[in-house]
C-alpha positions in Angstrom: 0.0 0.0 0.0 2.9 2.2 1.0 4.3 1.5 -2.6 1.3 2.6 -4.4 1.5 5.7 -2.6 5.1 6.6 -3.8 4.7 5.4 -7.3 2.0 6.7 -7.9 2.4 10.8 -8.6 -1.1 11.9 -9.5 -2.9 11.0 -6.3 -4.3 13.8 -4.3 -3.9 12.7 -1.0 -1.3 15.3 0.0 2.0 13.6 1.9 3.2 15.0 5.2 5.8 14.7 7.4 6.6 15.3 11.1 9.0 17.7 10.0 6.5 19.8 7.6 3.6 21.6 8.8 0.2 21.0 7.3 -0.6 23.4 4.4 -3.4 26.2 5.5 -6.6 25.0 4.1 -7.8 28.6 2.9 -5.2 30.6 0.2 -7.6 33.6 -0.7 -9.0 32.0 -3.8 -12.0 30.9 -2.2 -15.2 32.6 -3.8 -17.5 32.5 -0.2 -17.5 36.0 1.0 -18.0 34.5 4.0 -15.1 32.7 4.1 -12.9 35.8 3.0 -14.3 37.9 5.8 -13.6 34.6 8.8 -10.6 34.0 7.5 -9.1 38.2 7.0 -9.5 38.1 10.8 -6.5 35.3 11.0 -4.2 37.8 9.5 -0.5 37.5 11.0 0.7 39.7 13.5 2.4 42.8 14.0 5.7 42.9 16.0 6.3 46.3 18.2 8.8 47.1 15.5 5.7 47.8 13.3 4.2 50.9 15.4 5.5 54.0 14.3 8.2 56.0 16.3 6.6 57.8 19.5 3.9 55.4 20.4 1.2 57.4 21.2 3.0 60.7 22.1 0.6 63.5 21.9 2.4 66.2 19.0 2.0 69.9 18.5 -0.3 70.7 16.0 0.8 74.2 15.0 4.9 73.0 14.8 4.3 74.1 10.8 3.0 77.9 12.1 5.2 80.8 10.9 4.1 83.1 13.2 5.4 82.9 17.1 2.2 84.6 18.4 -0.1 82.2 16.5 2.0 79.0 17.1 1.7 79.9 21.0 -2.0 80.3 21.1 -1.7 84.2 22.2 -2.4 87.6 20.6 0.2 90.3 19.5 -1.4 92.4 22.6 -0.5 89.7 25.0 0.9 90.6 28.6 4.4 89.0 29.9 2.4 87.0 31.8 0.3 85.4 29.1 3.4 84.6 27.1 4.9 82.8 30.0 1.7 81.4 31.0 1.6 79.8 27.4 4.8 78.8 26.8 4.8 76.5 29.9 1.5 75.4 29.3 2.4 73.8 26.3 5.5 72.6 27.2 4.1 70.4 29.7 1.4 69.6 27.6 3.9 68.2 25.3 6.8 67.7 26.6 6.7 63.4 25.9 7.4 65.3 22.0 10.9 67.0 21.4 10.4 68.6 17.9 7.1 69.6 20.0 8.8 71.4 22.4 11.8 73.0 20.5 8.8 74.7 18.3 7.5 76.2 21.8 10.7 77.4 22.5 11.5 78.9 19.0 8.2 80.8 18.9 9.0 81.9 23.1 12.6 83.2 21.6 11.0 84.8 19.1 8.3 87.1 20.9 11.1 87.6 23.6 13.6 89.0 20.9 11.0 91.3 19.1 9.6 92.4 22.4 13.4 93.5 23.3 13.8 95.1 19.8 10.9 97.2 20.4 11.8 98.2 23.8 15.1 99.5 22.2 13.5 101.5 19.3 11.2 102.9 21.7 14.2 104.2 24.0 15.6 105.3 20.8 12.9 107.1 19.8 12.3 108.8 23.0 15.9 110.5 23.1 15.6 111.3 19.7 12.2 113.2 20.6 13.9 114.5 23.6 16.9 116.0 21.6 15.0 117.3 19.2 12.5 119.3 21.8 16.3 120.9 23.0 17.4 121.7 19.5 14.1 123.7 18.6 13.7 125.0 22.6 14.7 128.8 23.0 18.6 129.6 23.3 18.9 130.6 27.1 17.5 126.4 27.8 20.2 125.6 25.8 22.6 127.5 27.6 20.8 126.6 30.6 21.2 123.0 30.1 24.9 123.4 28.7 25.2 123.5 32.6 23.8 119.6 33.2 24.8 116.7 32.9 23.4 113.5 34.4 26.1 111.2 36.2 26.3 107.6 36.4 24.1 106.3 38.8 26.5 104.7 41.4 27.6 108.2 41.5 23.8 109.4 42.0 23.4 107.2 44.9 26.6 107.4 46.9 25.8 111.3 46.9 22.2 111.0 47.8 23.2 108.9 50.7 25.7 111.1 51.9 22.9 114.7 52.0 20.0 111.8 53.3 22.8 110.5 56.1 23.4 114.5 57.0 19.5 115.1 57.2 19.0 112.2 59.3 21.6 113.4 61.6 20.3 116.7 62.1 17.2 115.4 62.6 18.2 113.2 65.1 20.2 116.1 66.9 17.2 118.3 66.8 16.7 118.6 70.6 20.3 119.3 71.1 21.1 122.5 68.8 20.8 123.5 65.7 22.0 121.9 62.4 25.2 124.5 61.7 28.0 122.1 61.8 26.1 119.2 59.6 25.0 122.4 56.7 29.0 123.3 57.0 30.1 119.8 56.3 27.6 119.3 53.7 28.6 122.8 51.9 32.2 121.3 52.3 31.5 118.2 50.8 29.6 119.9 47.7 32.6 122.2 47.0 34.6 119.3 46.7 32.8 117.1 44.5 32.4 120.2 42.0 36.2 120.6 42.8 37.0 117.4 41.5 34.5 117.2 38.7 35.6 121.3 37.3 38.8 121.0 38.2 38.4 124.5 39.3 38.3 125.4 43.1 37.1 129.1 42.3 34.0 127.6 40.1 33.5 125.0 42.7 32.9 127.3 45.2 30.8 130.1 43.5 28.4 127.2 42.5 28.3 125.7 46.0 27.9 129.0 47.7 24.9 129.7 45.7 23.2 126.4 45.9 23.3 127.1 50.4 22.1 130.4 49.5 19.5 129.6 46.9 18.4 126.8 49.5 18.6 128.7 52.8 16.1 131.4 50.8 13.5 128.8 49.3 13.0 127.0 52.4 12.6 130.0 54.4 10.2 131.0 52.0 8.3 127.2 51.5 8.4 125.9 55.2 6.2 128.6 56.9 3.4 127.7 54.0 3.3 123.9 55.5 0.5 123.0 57.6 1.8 122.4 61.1 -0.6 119.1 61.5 2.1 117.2 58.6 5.6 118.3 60.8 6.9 117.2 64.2 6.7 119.3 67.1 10.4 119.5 67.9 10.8 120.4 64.3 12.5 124.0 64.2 12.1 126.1 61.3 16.3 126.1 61.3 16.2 122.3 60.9 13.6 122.1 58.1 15.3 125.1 56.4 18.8 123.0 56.6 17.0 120.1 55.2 16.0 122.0 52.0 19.8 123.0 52.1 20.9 119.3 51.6 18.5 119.1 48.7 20.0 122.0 47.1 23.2 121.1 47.6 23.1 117.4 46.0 21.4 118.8 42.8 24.6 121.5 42.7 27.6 118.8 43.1 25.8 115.8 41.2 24.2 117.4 38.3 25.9 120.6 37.6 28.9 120.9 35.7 
């Protein structure tokens, strides 16, 4: 029986082995629709090298925007705040995505870097307004303002703590006397520091003689006209005259020249 088997090559009983599986019974040619649509569910399956890179990352849908204000969500009116508020909104949102978040950050740069440009143009424009206001002002301002000149502000400060610091102590020796010596060491300090910035002593102290007088006058003239309710009551008239004196005299030895 085996024999006939063997010799025989036209019989249609298929041969198998141990070592062969068994053909699949269903090769697509069959015309059941039926069958195609029980048989399309037995499809092979896909290996995790078939899923696209990311998994299911969630992607920025506006990484393709040109513009930085439209790519973040925001308006062209928006505050500091909203910009910020945006920028790390998104971000979390998708930060599993890192041609996601670059994007963000491109259109954050961006709005940072024109907001900066137009802060500078606005400066810009403002001291060009300003200069041209002193070109086209009458000629004694000019002249008037030849005389100025505005100092660094380390320079500003150190001053304005030295006239506050003599204030404060004749203030604080009110009760005592009057404020004579702290007005001459303050005239004294003021006659240097237009000293050293004229190089003139003569000019240095014309200008702070006339700032203690100038003073002395306008707050004789400007304390009496302050309600007494907004002083102290151990205030003298001396004392708040000497403290108009101070004021005076930092505007003289910081911004003259």
């Amino acid at each position: 029986m085996a024999s006939l088997f063997l010799s025989n090559p036209t019989t249609t009983t298929p041969l198998s082995t141990p070592f062969l599986p068994p053909k699949p019974f269903y090769r697509g040619n069959t015309k059941n629709p039926r069958l195609r649509a029980h048989f399309a569910n037995f499809a092979s399956p896909r290996c995790a090298v078939d899923t696209p890179f990311g998994g299911n990352v969630q992607k920025f849908p506006r990484t393709r925007v040109w513009d930085p204000y439209r790519r973040l969500g925001i308006s062209r009116d928006a505050s500091e705040e909203e910009i910020w508020g945006s920028r790390n909104f998104l971000l979390e949102q998708y930060s599993g995505h890192e041609r996601s978040a670059e994007s963000i950050e491109a259109a954050f740069e961006k709005i940072l870097m024109d907001s900066f440009q137009q802060r500078k143009k606005t400066k810009i424009n403002l001291k060009t307004k300003l200069k041209k206001k002193v070109e086209e002002s009458p000629p004694w301002i000019k002249n008037l303002l030849n005389f100025v000149e505005l100092p660094p502000t380390d320079v500003i400060f150190r001053r304005l703590f030295l006239f506050a610091f003599m204030g404060g102590w004749s203030i604080m020796n009110s009760a005592e006397g009057g404020p004579a010596f702290q007005v001459a060491v303050s005239l004294a300090a003021c006659i240097y520091f237009l000293n050293e910035k004229t190089k003139s002593l003569a000019r240095a102290f014309i200008i702070g003689l006339g700032a203690l007088v100038i003073g002395w006058v306008s707050g004789s003239l400007l304390v009496p006209n302050i309600p007494a309710l907004l002083l102290h009551p151990t205030w003298t008239l001396e004392l708040l005259t000497s403290l108009v004196v101070y004021l005076f005299l930092f505007l003289a030895c910081t911004f003259l020249k």
